[in-house]
Structures are given as C-alpha cells and as structure tokens.
N, C-alpha and C positions, 0 to 999 in steps of 0.2 A: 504493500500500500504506500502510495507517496500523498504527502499534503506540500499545497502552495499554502508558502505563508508569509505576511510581509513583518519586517522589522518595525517596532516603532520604541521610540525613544522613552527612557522611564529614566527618574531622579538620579537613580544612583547604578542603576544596568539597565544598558537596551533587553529587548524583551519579543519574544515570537508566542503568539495566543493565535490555537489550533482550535475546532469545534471538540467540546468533550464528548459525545457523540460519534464515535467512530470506532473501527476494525482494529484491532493492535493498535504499538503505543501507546503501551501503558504508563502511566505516573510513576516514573524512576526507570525507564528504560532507558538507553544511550540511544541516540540517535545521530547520524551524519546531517550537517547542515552546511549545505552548496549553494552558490548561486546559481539561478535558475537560469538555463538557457533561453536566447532573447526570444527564439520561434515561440517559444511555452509563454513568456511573457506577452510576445503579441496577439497574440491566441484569448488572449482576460477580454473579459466582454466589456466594451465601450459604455461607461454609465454617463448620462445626462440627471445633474440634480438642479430641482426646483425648491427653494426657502431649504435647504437640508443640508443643515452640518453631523457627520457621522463621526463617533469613534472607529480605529481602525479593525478592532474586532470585529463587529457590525458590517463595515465594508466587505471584510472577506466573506462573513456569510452570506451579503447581498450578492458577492461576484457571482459566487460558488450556487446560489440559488439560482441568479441567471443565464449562468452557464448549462444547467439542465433544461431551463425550457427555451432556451437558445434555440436545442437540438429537435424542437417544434415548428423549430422556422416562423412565429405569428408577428401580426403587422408590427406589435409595440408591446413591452411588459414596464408596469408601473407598480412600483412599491410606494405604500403610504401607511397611514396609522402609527399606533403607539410605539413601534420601531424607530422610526425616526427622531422620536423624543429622546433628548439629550439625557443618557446616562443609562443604566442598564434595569431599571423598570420599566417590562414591557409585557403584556398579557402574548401576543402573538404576531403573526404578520399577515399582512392585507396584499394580498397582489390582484391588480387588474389585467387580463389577458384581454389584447385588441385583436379579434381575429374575425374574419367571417364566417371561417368552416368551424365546427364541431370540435371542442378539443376532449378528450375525458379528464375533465377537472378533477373528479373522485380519487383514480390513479394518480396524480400529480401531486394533491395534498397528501396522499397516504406516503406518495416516496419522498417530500421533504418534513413531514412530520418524523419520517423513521430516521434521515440521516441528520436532522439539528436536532431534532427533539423540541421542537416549536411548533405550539398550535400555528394552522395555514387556514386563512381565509381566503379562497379565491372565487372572483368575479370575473367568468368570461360574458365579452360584449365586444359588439361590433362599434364601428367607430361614428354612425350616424347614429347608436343611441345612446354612444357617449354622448356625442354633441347634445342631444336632447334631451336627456340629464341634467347635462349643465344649465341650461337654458331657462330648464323647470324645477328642479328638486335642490334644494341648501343644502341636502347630505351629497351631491356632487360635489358640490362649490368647496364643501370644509376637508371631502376627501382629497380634494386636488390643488387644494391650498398651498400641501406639503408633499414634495414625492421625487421619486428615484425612477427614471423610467430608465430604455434600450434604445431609444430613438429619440432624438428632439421634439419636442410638442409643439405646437404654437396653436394657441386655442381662441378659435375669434366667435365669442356666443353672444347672443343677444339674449337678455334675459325675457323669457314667455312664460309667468309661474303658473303650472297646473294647480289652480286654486283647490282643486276635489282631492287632488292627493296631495297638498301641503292639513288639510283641513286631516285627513287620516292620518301625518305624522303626528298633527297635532293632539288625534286622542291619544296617542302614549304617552304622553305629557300630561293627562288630565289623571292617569295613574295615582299621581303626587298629592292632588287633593286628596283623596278618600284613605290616603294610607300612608301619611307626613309617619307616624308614629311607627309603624314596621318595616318603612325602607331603611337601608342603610346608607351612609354618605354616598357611595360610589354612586349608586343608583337615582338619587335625588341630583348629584351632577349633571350626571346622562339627562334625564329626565329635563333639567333647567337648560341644559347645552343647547337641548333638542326645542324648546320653545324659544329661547332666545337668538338662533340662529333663523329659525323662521321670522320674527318679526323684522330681523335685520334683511335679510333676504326682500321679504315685501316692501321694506321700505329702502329697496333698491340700492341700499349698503353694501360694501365688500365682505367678503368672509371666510375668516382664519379660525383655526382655536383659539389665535392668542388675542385676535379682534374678539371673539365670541367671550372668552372669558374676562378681559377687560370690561367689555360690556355688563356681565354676572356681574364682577365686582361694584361698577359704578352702580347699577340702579339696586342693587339689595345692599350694598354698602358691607359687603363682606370680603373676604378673603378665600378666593378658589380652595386653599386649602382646608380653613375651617367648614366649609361646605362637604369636600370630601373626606372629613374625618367624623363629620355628622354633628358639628359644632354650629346649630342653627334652632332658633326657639322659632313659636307662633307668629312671630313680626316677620319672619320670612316667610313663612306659610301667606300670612293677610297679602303680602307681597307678589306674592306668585300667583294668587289667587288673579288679583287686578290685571297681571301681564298676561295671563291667561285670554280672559276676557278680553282683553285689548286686541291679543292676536286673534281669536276666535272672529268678534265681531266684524275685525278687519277682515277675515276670507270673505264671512258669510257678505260682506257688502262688495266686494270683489266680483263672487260667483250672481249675487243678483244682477250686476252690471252687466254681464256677459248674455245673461239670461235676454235681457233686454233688447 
C-alpha cells in the first residue's frame, strides 16, 4: 500500500498526517518517506476553492476523495458543508455531483464512508437544476456560499423564489415553537439558521453562514454559541415566534401576488 502525503510545517517538527482509516501502517511501524515522483504529483486532481480556507489534512482527504470520483468522468464535483469549517469539528461531508447520466450514489458513499470513515452526503444533479436551485431555494445559496469544486464555476442566477416551497422549509422551522423545551441547542440553531436564511433570501439579501448567523446574533441579541449550547430563555422563544410570523406572512402575500 503507498499513501500520498504532503509535508506541513509544525512549531517544533515538520509533520506528514495520513487518513487513520486505512490497510497497514500501523502506529509504530517504520516506514520509507520519498519524494514523490513529479508524473504522481501531476496526476492530484486540480481543486478550485470558493470562500474556503482548508487545513492540510483536510486537503488530502479532499484530493484523495476527488480523485475516486474523478475516475466517473462527471461534469463538476463540489465539496461544501461542515468540512470546510475551520478546525477539525465536523459531523460529515457534502458533495455535489454535476452530471446528466445516472451515477450510483449509494456505491460511492459506501466506498468513501469505508476508506475515511466519514459520514458522505451526496447530491447528484444536473447543472440546469442546479441553476434553478439557486435561483429559488436559500438552502442552494448557503450550500454554495462555501465550497471546493473540480472545475471553475461561475454562476450567473437571477433570483425567482419558489414561494410554495420556501413556505415548506419554513414549516421545519415552526418545529421550534411547540417544543423550545425538548430541542437541544444544535437543533434550535438548525431550526433559526433555517428561518432566518429565508427571510434574508426574500428580502433579496446575500447569503452565507456567516451572513446568516451575524444576522441570529443581531436581531435575538445573542451569541451563535450560547444558542448552540442551549443557553436561550423565553425572550428568544417570544423572539422567534414574531420572525416566524414575519416570514410566514411575507410568502403567504408573495404567493397571493402570483395568484393574481
């Protein structure tokens, strides 16, 4: 078994970090470390990052992930979500596959779950309903806020909000009323991310996580993280309640407009 692996610089020794996840090579084994010959080097698959700064750990399991579905040939692969976030809290990873033919996704996730041992979320889609994603849905806009793709993007959307399905993300969000006392922080995040990225969205605002939670912070006057550690009384609840209403009434006069 051979691994590629890059050098990166540490305080007091440089330092090579391998996936743990893997065939032999064990912890206290000897191993030979060569430089790689440059064919092997230009062979690493071409990334393009959008808002994403990566640790080098991170990087090689992006390479090494792109490198497998490389071997698909599809139009474009984009990595986003919690990966991305600086430092090594991460539930899983998100890839978007751009392709028009059929890929089996099922196969795909089962053979990168087995070699990192990281939950895979993948989304295959073609690239007219990305576009149209973007255009209509805030969970596009916040997925692609931040991301690693195989190919350059350049994404020219006009925003058209499908009011009938911003109005269904928005019942996940009404969750939060009837059960403030049995969610737990992470969930009530989710939950306020997910309303407060629609209103931004309608009212024709840009949208990031970190625009999204800037936003959390100003109008409940807290802190991202007391929220996700479940450090929130009633005053945020009455809080949520209103921004509820506010988005709700704003589709519901939205979708009448259209009706008209």
């Amino acid at each position: 078994m051979e691994i590629i692996a890059r050098i990166s610089k540490g305080s007091k020794m440089d330092q090579i970090y391998i996936p743990k996840n893997r065939q032999g090579m064990l912890a206290g084994d000897y191993v030979l470390i060569a430089p790689v010959d440059e064919r092997i080097q230009a062979s690493k698959p071409k990334l393009y990052f959008y808002n994403a700064k990566i640790e080098p750990i991170k990087l090689k399991i992006i390479e090494e992930i792109f490198a497998q579905l490389n071997k698909l040939n599809p139009e474009n692969i984009i990595l986003t979500g919690s990966f991305l976030e600086q430092g090594f809290k991460f539930n899983d990873v998100d890839l978007i596959i751009i392709n028009e033919k059929k890929i089996n996704t099922k196969s795909l996730k089962e053979r990168i779950e087995i070699s990192f041992g990281i939950k895979t979320h993948i989304i295959l889609i073609n690239n007219k309903s990305l576009i149209s994603g973007l255009s209509s849905d805030p969970l596009y806009s916040l997925m692609l806020s931040k991301y690693i793709s195989s190919k350059r993007i350049v994404f020219k959307v006009k925003r058209k909000p499908d009011y009938k399905l911003l109005d269904l993300h928005l019942l996940k969000s009404k969750t939060l009323i009837g059960n403030f006392s049995i969610l737990n922080g992470e969930e009530k995040y989710y939950l306020t991310l997910n309303i407060v990225s629609i209103l931004l969205f309608l009212q024709g605002k840009k949208l990031s996580k970190e625009i999204v939670n800037k936003e959390i912070e100003k109008t409940f006057n807290i802190e991202i993280e007391s929220l996700k550690e479940n450090i929130v009384d009633e005053k945020f609840m009455k809080e949520y309640k209103e921004i509820y209403d506010k988005t709700f009434n704003l589709i519901m006069e939205r979708i009448k407009n259209e009706q008209k």
